[in-house]
C-alpha positions in Angstrom: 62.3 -85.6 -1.9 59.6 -83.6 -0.3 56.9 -81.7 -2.3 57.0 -78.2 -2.2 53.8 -76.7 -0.2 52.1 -74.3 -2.6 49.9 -71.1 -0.8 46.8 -70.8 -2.5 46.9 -67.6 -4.7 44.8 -64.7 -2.7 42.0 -63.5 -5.3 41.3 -60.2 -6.1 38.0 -58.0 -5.3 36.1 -56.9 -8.2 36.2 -53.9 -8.5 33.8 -53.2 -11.5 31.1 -52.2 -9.2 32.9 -48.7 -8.8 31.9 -47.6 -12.4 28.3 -47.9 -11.9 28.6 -46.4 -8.8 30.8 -43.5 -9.8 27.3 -42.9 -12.0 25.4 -42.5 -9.5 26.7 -40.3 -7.8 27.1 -38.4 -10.9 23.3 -38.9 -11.2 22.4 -38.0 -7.4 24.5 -34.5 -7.8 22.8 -33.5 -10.5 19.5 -34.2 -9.2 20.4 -32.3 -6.0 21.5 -29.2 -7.8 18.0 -29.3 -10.0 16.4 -29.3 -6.6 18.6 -26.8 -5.2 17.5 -25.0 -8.3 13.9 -25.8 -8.4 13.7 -24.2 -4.6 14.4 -21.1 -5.8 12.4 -18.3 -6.6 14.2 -17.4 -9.6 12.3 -19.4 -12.3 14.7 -18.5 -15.4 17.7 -20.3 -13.4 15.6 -23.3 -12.7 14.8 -23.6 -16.6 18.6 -22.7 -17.0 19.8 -25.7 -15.3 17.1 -28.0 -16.3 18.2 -27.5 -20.0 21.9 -28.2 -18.7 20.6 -31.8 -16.6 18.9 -32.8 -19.9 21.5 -31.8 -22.3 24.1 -34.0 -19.8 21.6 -36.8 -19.8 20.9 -37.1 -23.1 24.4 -35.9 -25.1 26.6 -36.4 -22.2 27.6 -32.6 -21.6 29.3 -31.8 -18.4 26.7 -30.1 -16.0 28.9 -27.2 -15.5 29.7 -27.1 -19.5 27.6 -23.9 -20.0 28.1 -23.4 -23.6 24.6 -24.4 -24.8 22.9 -22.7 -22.0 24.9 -19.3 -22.3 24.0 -19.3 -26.1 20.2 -19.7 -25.2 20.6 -17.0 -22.4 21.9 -14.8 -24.5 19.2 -15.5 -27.0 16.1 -15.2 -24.3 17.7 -12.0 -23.2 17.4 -10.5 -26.5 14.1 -11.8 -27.2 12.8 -10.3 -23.7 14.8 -6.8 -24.5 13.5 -6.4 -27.6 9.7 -7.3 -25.7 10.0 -4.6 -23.1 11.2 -2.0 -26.3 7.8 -2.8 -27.1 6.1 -2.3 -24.4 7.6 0.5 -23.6 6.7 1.7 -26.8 3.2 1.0 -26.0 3.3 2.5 -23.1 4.6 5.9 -24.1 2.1 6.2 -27.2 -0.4 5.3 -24.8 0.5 8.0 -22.2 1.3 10.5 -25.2 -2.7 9.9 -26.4 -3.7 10.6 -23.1 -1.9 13.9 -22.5 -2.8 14.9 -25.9 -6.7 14.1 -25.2 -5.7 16.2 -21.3 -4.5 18.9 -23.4 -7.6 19.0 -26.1 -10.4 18.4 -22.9 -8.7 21.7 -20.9 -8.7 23.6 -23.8 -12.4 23.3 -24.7 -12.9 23.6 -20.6 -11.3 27.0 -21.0 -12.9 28.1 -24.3 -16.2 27.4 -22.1 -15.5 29.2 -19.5 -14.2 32.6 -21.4 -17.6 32.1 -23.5 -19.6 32.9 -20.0 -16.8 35.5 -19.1 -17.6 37.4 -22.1 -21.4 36.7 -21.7 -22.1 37.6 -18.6 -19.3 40.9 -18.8 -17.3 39.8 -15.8 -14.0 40.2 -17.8 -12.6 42.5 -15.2 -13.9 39.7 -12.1 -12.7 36.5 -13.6 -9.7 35.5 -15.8 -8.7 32.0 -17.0 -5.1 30.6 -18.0 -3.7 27.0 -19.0 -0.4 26.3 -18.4 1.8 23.3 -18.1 0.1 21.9 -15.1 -2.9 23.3 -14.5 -6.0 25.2 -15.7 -6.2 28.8 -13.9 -9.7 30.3 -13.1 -9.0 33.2 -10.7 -11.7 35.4 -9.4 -11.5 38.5 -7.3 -13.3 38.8 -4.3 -15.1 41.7 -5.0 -17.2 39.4 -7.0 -17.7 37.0 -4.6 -17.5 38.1 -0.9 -18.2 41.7 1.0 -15.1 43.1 2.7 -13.8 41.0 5.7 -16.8 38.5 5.1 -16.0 35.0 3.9 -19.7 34.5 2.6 -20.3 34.3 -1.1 -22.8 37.0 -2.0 -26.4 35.3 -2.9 -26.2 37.0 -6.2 -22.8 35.7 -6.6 -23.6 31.7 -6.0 -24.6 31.5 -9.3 -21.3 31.9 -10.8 -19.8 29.1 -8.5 -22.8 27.1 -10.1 -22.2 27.7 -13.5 -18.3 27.0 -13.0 -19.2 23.4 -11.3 -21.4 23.3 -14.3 -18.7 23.7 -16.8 -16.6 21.3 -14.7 -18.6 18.7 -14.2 -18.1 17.2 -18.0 -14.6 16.3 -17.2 -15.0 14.5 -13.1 -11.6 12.7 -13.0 -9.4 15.4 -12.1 -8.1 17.1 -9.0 -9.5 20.2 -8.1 -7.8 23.1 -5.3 -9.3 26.2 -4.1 -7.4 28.5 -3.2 -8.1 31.8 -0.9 -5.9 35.0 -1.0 -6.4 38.3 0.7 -4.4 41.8 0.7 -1.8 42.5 3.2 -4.1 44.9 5.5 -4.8 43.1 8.8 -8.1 41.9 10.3 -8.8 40.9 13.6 -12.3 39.7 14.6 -14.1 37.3 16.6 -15.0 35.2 13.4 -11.6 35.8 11.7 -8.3 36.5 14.3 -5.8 36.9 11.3 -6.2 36.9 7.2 -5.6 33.2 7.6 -8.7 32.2 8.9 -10.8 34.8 6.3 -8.7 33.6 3.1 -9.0 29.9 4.3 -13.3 29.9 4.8 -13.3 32.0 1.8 -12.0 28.9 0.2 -13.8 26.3 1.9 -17.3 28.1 0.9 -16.5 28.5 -2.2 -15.8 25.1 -2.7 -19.0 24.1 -0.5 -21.5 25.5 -3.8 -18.7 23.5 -6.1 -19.6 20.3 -4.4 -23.5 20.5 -4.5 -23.6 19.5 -7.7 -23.9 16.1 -7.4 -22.2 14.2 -10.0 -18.5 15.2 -8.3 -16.5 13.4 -6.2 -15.7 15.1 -2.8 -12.0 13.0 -2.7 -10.7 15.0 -5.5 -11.7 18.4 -3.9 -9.3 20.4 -1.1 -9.5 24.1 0.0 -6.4 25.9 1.2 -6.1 29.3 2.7 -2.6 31.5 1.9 -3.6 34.8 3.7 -1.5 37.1 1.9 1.5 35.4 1.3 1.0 34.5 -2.2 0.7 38.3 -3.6 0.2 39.0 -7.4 1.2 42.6 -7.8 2.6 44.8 -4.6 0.1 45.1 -2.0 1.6 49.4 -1.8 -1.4 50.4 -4.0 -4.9 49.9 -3.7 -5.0 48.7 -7.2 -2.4 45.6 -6.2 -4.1 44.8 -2.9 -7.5 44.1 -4.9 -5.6 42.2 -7.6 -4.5 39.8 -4.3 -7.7 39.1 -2.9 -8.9 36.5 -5.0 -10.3 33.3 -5.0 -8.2 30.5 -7.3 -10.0 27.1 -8.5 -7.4 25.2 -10.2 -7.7 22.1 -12.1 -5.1 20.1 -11.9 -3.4 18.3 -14.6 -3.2 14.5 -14.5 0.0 13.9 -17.0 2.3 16.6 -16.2 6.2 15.5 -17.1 8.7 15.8 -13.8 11.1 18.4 -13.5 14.7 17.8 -12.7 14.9 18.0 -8.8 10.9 16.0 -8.5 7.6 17.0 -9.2 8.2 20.5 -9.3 5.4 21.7 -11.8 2.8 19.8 -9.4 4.4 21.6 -6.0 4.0 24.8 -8.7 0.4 24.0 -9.2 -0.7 23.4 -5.7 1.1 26.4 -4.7 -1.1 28.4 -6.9 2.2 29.2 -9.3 2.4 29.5 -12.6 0.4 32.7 -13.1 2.9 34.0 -16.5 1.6 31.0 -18.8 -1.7 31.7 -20.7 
């Protein structure tokens, strides 16, 4: 009787290697997503998910488990919220001290100023107002200039003196001169239109302002308006002298924005704002 041939039995492969490599690739995918992560700018994502890779590392949370992390998120966001209602806080007590000293410096400016008015009797030549965004000193040019001249009268450069005088205790804000005639025409070689004469009646002006040495040229500009910018009706001789003055406004540095954009500084520079005393 013959012997039955038995086949060898076919082993196997061991397959326990797939575990340990099934971690590793675990391992390699969360490393590439930290250095996804860590290449970008955003810094509080990178922290994010390097409190996710440890937290899978070390207790064995899924990477994309964001329970731990949303709770901290949430937590940091109310920590920086309640930081920038502080600052802010700062900020706006800060900027409120500061238009509060504005207010208090313009005031005693003005209380100067009306001191030499009174004086020196030139209530009828010179007037001052404060208003919302500016300090007012208008001066007509009867006191200043001879008819259709732009020069300041010798006698009269002492006034622009004293008034850079007063002014120069407070250097750090903008000043605008401003030149305004009557409606009646001129036409000279020196002056072709009331342009030209209400413009170098501002630029003069301004010229004494800035000999006094301790101000800043940068903060100083000269504009002439001709007649466009009338106070009372130029159909009486009375009105027409009211309108040619000379305006040196100083210029507030905190002034709160109106709806629609700076309006009260577009008011200021456009020599508005007359009503407010």
């Amino acid at each position: 009787m013959s012997k039955k041939r038995h086949e060898p039995h076919e082993e196997h492969a061991d397959e326990s290697w797939l575990l340990p490599y099934s971690d590793l690739m675990t391992l390699l995918l969360a490393l590439f997503i930290v250095l996804y992560a860590a290449s970008s700018a955003n810094t509080s994502k990178f922290e994010e998910l390097s409190k996710a890779f440890k937290s899978a590392l070390n207790s064995g949370i899924g990477i994309l488990d964001a329970g731990g992390v949303t709770e901290d998120n949430q937590l940091k966001r109310r920590t920086d919220d309640t930081q920038d209602r502080l600052d802010n806080g700062r900020k706006s007590k800060t900027r409120e001290a500061l238009k509060q000293e504005e207010q208090q410096n313009l005031e005693k400016l003005k209380q100067d100023l009306d001191k030499y008015i009174q004086k020196n009797g030139l209530s009828t030549q010179l007037e001052t107002q404060l208003n919302q965004s500016q300090l007012l000193i208008t001066i007509r040019d009867n006191a200043l200039f001879a008819s259709g001249s732009a020069t300041v009268k010798t006698e009269s450069q002492k006034l622009a003196v004293a008034i850079g005088n007063m002014l120069q205790q407070y250097p750090d804000y903008e000043i605008l001169v401003t030149g305004h005639t009557d409606n009646q025409p001129i036409n000279t070689y020196e002056f072709p239109s009331n342009w030209e004469l209400s413009s170098k009646r501002a630029i003069n002006f301004m010229k004494i302002l800035l000999q006094n040495e301790a101000f800043d040229p940068k903060r100083f500009s000269a504009i002439g308006y001709g007649e466009f910018r009338p106070l009372e009706s130029n159909d009486t001789e009375a009105g027409r002298a009211v309108n040619r003055r000379v305006e040196v406004s100083i210029l507030r540095n905190y002034v709160e924005p109106a709806e629609g954009g700076q309006e009260l500084a577009l008011n200021a520079i456009a020599g508005e704002g007359h009503a407010a005393n």
